[in-house]
TIMI-2910 file (N, C-alpha, C, CB; in pm, 1 decimal, decimal comma, always signed):
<rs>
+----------+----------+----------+----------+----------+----------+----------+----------+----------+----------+----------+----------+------+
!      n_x !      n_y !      n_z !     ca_x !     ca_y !     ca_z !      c_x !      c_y !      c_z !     cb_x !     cb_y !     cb_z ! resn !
+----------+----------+----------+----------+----------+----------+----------+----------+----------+----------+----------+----------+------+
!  +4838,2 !  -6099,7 !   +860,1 !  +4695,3 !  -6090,0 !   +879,2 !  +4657,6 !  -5955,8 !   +942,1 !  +4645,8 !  -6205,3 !   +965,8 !  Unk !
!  +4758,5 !  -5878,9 !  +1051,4 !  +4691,6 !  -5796,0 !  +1081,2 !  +4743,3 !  -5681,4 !   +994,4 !  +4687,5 !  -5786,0 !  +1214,7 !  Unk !
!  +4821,5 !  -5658,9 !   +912,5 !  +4781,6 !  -5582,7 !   +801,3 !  +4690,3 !  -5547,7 !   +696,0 !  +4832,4 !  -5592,9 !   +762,7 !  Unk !
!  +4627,2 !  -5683,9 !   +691,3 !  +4487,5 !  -5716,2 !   +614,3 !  +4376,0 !  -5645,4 !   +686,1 !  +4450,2 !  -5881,3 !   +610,3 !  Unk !
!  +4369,5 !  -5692,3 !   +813,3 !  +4263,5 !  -5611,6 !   +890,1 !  +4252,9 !  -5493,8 !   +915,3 !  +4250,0 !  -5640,3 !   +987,9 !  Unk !
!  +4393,0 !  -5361,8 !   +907,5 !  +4379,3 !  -5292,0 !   +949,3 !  +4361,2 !  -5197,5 !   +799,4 !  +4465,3 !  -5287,2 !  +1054,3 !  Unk !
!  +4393,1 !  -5257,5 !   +713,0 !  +4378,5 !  -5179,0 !   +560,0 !  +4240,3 !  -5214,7 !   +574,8 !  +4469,9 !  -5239,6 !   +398,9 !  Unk !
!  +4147,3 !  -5301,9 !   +598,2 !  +4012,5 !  -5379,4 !   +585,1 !  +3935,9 !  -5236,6 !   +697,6 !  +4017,2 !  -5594,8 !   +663,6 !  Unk !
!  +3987,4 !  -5221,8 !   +810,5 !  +3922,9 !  -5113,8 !   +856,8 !  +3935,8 !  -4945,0 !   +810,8 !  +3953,9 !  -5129,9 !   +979,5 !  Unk !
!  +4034,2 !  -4959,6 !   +727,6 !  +4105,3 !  -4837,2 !   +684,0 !  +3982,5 !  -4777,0 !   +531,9 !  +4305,3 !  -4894,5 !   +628,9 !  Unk !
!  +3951,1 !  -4905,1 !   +485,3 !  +3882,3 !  -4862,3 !   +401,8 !  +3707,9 !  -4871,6 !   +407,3 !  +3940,6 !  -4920,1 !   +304,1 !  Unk !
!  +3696,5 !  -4933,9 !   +573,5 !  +3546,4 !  -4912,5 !   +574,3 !  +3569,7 !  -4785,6 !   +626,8 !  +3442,6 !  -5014,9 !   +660,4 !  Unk !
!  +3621,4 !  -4738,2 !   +744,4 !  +3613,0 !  -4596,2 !   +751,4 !  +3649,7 !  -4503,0 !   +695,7 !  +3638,4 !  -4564,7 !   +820,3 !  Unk !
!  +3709,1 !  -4489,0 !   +564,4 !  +3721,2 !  -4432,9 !   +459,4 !  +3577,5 !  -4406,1 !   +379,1 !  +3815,7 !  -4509,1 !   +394,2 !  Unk !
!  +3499,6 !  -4525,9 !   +345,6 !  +3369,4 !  -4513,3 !   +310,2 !  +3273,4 !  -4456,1 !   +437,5 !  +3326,3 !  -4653,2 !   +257,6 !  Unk !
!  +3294,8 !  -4469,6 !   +536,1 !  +3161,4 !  -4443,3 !   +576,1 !  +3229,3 !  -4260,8 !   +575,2 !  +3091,8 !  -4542,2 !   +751,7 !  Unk !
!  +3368,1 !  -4225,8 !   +566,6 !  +3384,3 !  -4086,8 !   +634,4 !  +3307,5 !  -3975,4 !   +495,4 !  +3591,6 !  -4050,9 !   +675,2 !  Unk !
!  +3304,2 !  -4093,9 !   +373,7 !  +3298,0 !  -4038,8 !   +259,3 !  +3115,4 !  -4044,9 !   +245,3 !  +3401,8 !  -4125,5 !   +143,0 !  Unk !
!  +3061,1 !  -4115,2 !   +273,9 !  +2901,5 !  -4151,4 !   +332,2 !  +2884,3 !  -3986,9 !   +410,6 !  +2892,4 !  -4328,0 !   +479,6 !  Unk !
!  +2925,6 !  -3984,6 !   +542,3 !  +2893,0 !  -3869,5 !   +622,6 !  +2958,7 !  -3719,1 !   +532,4 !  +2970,0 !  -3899,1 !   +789,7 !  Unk !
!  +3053,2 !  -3708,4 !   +457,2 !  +3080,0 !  -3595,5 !   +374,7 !  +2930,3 !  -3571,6 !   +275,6 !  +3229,9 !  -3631,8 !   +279,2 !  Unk !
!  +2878,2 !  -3675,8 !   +193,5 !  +2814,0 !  -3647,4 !   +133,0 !  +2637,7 !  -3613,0 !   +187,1 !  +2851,7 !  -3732,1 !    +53,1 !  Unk !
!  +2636,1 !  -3699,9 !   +294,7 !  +2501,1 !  -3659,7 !   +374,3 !  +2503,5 !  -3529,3 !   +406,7 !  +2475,9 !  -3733,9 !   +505,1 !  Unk !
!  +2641,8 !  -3455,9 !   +510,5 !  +2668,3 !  -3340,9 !   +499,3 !  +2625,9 !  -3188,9 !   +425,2 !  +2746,0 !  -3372,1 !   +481,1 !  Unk !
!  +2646,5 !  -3275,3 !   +324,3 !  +2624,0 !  -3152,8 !   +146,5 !  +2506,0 !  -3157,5 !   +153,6 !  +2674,6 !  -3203,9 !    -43,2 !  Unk !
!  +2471,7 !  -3246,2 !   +123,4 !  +2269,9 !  -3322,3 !   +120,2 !  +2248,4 !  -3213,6 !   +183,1 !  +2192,7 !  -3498,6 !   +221,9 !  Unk !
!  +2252,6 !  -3237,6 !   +319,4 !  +2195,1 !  -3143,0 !   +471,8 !  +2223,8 !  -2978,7 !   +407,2 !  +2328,4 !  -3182,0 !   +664,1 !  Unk !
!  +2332,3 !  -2922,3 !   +390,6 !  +2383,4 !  -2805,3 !   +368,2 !  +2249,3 !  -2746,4 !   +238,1 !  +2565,9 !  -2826,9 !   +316,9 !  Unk !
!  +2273,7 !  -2826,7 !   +138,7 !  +2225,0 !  -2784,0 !    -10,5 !  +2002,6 !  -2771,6 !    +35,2 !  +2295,3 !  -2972,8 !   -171,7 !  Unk !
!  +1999,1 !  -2860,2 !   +138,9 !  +1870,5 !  -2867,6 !   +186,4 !  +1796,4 !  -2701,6 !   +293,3 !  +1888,1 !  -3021,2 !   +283,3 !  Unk !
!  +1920,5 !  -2715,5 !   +367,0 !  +1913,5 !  -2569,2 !   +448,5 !  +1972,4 !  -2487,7 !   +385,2 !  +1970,4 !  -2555,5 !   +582,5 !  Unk !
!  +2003,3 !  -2426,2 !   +270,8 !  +2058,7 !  -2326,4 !   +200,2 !  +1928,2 !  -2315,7 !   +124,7 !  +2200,3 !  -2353,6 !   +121,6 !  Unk !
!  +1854,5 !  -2406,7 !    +61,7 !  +1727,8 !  -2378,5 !    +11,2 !  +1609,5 !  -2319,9 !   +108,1 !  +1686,6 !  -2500,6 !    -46,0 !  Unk !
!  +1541,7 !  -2396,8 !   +181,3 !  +1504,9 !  -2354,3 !   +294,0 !  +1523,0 !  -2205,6 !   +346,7 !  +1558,9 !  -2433,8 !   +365,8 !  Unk !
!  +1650,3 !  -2190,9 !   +393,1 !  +1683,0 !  -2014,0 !   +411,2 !  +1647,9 !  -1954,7 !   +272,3 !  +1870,1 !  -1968,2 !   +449,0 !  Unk !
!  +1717,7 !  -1973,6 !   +148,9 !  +1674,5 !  -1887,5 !    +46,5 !  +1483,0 !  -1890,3 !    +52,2 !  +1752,3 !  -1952,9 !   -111,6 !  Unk !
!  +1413,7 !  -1951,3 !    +46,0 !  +1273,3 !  -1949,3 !    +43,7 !  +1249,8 !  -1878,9 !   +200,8 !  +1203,5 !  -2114,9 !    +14,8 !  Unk !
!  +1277,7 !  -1899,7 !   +303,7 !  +1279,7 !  -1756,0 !   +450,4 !  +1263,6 !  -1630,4 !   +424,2 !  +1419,0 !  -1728,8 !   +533,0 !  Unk !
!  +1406,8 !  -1639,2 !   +342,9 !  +1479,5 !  -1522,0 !   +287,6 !  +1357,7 !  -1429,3 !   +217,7 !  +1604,4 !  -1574,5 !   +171,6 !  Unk !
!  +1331,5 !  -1489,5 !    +95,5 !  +1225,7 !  -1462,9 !    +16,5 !  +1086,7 !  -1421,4 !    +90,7 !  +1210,0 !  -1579,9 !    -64,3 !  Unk !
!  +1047,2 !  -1505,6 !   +205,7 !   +938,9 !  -1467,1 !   +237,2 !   +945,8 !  -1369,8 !   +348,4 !   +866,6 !  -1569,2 !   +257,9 !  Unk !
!  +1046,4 !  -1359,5 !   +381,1 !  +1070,9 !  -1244,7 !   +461,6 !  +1054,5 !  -1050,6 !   +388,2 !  +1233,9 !  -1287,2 !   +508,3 !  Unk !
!  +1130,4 !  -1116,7 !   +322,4 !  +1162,9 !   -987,3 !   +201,7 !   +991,3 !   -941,0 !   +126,3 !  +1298,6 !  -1073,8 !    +35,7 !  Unk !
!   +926,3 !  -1039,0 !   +135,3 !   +781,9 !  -1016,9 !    +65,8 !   +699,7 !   -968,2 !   +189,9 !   +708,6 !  -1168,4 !    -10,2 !  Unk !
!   +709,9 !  -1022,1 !   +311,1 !   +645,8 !   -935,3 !   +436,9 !   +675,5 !   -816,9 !   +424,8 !   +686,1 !   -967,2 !   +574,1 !  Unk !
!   +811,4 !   -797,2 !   +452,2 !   +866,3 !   -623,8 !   +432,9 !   +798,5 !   -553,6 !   +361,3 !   +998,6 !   -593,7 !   +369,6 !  Unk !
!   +773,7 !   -605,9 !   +186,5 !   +731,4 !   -507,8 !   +161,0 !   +529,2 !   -515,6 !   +169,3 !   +813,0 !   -480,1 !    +24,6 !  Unk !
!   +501,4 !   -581,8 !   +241,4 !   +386,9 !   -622,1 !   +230,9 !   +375,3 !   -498,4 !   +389,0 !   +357,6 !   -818,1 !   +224,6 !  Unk !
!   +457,3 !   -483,3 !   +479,8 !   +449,7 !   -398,3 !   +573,1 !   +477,9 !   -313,3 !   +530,6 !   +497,4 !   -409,4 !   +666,7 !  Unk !
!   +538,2 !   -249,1 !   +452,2 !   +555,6 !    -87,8 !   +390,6 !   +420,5 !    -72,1 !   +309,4 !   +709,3 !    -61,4 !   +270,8 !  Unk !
!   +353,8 !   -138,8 !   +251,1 !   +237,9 !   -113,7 !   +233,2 !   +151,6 !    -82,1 !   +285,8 !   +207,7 !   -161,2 !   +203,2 !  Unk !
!   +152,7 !   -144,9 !   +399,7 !    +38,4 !   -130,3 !   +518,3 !    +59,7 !     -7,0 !   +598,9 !    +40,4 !   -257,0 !   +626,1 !  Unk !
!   +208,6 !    +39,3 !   +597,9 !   +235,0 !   +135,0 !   +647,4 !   +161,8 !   +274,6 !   +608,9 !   +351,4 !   +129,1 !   +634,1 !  Unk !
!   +196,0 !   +256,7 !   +478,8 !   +133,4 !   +364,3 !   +362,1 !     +0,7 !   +347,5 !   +387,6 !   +165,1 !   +334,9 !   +192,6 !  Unk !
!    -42,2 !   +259,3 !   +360,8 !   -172,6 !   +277,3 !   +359,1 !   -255,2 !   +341,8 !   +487,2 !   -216,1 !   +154,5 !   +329,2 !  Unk !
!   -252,2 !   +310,1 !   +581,4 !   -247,1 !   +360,7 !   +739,4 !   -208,2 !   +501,6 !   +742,6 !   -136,4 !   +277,4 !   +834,9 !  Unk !
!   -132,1 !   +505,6 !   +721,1 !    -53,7 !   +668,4 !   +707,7 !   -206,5 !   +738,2 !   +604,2 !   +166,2 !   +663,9 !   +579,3 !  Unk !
!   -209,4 !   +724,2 !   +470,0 !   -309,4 !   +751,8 !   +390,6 !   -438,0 !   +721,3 !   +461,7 !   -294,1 !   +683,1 !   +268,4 !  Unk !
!   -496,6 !   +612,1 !   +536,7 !   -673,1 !   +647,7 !   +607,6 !   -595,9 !   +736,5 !   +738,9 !   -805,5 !   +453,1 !   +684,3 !  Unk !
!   -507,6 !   +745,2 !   +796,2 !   -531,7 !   +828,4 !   +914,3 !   -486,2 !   +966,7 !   +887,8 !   -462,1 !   +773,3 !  +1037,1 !  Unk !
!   -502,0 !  +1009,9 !   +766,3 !   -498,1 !  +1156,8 !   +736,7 !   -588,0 !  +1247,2 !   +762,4 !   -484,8 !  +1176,3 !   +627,0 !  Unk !
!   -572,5 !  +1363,6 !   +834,4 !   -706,3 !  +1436,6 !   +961,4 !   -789,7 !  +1489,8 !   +808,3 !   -632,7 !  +1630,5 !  +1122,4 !  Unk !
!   -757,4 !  +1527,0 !   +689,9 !   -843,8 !  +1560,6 !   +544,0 !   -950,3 !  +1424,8 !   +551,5 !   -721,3 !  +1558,9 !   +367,8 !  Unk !
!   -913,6 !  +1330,5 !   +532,7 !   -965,0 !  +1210,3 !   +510,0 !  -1030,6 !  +1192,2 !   +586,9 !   -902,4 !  +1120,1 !   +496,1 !  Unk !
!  -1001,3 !  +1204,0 !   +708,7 !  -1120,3 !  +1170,1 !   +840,6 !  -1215,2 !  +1259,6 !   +816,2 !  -1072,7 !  +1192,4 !  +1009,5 !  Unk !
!  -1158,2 !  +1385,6 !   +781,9 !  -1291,2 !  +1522,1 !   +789,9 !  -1415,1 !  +1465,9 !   +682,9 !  -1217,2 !  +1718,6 !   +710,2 !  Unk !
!  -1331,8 !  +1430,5 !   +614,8 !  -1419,3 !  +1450,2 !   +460,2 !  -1494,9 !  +1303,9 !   +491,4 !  -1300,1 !  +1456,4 !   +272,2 !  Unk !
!  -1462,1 !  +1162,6 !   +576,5 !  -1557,6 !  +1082,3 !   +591,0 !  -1664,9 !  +1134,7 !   +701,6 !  -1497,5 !   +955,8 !   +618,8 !  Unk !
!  -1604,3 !  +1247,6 !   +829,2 !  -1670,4 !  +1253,5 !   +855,8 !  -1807,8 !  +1316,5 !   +811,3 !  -1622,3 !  +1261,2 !   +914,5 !  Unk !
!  -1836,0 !  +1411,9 !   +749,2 !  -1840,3 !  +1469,2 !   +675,5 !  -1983,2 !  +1413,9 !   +582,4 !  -1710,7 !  +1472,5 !   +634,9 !  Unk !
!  -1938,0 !  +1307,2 !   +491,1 !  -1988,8 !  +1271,2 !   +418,3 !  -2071,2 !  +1163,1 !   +500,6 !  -1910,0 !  +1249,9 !   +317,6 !  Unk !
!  -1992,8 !  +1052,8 !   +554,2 !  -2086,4 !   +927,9 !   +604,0 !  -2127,9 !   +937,4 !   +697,8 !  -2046,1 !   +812,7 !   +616,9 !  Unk !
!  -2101,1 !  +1048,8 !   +802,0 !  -2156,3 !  +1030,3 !   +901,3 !  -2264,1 !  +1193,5 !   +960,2 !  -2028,7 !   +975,0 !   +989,9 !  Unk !
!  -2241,8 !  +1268,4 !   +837,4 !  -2339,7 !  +1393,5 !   +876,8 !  -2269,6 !  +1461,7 !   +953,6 !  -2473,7 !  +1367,7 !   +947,5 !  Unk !
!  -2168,7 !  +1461,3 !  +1007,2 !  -2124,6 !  +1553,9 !  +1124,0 !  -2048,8 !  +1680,9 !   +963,3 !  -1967,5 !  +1444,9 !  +1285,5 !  Unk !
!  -2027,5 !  +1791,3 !  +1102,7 !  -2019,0 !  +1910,7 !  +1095,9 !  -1999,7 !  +2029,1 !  +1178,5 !  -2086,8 !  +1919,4 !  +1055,0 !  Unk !
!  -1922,8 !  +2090,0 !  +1180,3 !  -1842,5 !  +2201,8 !  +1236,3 !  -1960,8 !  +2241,5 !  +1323,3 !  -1776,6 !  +2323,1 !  +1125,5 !  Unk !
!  -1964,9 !  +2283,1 !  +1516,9 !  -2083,5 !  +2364,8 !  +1494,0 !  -2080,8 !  +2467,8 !  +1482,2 !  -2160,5 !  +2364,0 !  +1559,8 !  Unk !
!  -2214,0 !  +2589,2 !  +1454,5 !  -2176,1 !  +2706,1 !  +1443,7 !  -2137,3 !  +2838,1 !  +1609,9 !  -2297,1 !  +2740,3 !  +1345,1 !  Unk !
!  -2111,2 !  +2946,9 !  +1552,1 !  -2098,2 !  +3005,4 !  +1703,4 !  -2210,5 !  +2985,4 !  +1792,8 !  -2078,2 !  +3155,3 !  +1704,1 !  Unk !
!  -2319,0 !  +2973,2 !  +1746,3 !  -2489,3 !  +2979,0 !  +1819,5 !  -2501,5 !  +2852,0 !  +1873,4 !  -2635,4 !  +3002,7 !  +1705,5 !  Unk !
!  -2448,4 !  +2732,7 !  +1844,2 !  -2422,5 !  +2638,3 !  +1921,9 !  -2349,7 !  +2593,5 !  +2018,3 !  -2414,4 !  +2590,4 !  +1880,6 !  Unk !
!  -2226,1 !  +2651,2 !  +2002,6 !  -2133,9 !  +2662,6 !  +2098,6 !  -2133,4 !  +2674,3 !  +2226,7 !  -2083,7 !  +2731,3 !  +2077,5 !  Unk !
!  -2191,3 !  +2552,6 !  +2347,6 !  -2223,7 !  +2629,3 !  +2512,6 !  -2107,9 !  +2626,8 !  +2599,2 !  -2345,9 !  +2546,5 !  +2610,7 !  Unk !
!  -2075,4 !  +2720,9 !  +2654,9 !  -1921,1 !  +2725,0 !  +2755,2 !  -1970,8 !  +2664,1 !  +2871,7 !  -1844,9 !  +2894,1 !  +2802,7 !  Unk !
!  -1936,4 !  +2598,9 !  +2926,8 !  -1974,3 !  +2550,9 !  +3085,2 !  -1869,8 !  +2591,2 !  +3197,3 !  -1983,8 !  +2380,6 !  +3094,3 !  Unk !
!  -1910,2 !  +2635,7 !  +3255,9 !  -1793,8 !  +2731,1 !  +3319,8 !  -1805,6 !  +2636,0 !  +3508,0 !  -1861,5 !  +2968,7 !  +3312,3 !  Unk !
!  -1707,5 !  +2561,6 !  +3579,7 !  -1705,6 !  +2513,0 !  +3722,3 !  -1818,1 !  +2666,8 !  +3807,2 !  -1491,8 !  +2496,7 !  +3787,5 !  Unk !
+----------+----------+----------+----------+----------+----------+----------+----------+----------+----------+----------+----------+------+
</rs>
């Protein structure tokens, strides 16, 4: 009899070790997706920040500022006759 029982436990914990192997994978194949989609959205920020970079770089160009200033806002160089020194 107690050979019966101990093959009888031999093969429930055989199943359950084979239960927790496969939940295992489950878990693994679940967080391997997960990271790949991270992955991905990480990689799409990047270049979504090199864009922004560029672009930034391109409006804070001192041409670009001149020429809005310039245009939208009326300003303009003054001339020497405007020019007052204030001296302490």
């Amino acid at each position: 009899m107690t050979v019966r029982v101990v093959l009888a436990v031999l093969v429930v914990v055989n199943v359950v070790s084979a239960l927790a192997v496969v939940y295992a994978r489950h878990q693994h194949r679940q967080l391997f997706v997960q990271l790949s989609g991270l992955e991905r959205a990480r990689d799409e920020l990047n270049i979504e920040f090199g864009r922004l970079q560029l672009e930034q770089a391109t409006w804070a160009e001192s041409n670009r500022i001149d020429q809005v200033a310039r245009d939208r806002l009326g300003m303009k160089f003054p001339e020497g006759a405007e020019i007052v020194v204030i001296r302490p």
